[in-house]
C-alpha positions in Angstrom: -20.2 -22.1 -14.9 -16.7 -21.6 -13.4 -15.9 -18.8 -10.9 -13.5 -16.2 -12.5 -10.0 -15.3 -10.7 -11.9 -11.8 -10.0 -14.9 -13.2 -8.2 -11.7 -15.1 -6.1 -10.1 -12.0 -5.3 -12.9 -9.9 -4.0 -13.7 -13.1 -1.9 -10.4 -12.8 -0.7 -9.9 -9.7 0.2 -13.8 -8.7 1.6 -12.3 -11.4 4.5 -9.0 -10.9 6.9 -9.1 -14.0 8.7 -8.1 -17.4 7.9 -7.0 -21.3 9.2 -3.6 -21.3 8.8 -1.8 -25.3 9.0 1.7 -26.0 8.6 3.3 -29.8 9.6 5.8 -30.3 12.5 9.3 -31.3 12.8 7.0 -35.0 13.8 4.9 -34.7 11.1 1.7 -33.4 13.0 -0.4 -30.7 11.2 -0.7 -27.5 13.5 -3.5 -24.7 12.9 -3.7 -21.3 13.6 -6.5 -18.7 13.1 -5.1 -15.1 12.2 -5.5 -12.3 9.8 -4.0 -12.0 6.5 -4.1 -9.8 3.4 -3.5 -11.0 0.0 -3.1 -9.6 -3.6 -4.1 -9.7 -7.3 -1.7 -12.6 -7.5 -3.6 -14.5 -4.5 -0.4 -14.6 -2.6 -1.4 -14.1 1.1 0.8 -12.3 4.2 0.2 -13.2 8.3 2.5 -12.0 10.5 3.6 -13.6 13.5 6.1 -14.2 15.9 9.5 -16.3 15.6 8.6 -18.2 18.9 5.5 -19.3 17.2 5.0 -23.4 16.2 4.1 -21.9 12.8 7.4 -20.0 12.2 9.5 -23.3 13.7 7.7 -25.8 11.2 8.1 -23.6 8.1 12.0 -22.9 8.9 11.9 -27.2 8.8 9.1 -27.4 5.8 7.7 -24.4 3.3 4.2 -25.9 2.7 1.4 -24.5 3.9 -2.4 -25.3 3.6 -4.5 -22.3 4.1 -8.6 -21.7 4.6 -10.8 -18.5 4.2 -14.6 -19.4 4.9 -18.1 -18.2 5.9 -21.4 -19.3 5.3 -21.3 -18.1 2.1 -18.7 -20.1 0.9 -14.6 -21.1 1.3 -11.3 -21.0 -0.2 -9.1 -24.3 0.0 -5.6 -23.3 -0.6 -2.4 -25.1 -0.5 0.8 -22.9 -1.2 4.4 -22.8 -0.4 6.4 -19.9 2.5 8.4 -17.4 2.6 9.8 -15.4 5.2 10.0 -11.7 5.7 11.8 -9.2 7.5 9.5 -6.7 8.7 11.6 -4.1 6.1 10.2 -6.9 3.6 7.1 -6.4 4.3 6.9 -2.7 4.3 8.3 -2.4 1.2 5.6 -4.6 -0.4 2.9 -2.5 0.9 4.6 0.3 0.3 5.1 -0.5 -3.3 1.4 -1.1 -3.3 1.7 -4.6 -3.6 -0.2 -5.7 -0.4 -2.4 -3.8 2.0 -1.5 -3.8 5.3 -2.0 -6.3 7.4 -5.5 -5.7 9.9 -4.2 -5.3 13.1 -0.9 -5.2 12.7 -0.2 -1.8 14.9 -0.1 -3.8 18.1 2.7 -6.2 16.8 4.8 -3.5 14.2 7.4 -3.0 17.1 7.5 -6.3 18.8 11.2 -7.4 17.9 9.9 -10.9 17.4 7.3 -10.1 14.6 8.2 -11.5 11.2 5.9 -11.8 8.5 5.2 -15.2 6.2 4.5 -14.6 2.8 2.7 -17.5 1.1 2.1 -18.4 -3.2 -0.7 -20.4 -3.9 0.2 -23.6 -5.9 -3.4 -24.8 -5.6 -6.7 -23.6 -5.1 -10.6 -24.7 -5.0 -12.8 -22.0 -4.3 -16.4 -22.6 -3.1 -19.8 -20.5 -3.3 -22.3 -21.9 -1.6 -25.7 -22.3 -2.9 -28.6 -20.7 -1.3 -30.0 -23.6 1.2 -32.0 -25.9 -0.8 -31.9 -24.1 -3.9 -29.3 -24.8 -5.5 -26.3 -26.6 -6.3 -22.7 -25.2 -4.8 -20.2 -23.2 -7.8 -16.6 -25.3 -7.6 -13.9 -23.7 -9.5 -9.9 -25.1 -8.8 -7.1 -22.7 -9.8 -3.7 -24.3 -10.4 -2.0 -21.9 -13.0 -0.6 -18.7 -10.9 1.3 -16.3 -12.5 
């Protein structure tokens, strides 16, 4: 039985931290581990700051590969970035398109913050079977709207 788009996004959004990875100007893959929120569409928002590695390697190359986990089971995503002005970002949550971001009071007036915005292009999403009881639930998602 496949796992419906629903069952994705109430795993998505009962979680607010993820693995991000983005690739250097060298081609080296660099991770970060940071909250998010996403939306109906499975698009995803972190915030960061423009010093960060991430921001540098997504001005040089959009793609992103993403991971939302716990022992009861994962989301694999691989998406392409966009950056936001912080006014960008407000207006998506203000338009009720995105909750806020958790934690997101102690960077709101730091003048480096920006926000990434990121579309899924692929997914596999994961439940785990109970420990020798049965077999894990695999379901890929490549059609986004």
């Amino acid at each position: 039985m496949s796992l419906s788009r629903q069952e994705l996004k109430t795993f998505m959004e009962a979680r607010f931290l993820c693995v991000i990875s983005t690739v250097s100007e060298d081609s080296r893959s660099e991770s970060a581990y940071v909250g998010y929120t996403s939306n109906d569409g499975h698009e995803i928002i972190i915030g960061t700051s423009n010093l960060s590695r991430k921001y540098k390697n997504l001005t040089q190359n959009k793609s992103v590969s993403v991971v939302i986990a716990d022992t009861t089971g994962e989301v694999q995503y691989e998406g392409e970035a966009e950056i936001l002005s912080g006014e960008e970002y407000e207006n998506l949550v203000t338009e009720g398109r995105f909750k806020a971001l958790p934690g997101l009071g102690k960077y709101r007036d730091d003048p480096t913050q920006i926000y990434i915005k990121i579309k899924p292009i692929w997914i596999r999403f994961i439940l785990h079977g109970p420990q020798g009881a049965g077999a894990d639930q695999i379901t890929e998602f490549t059609e986004f709207a």
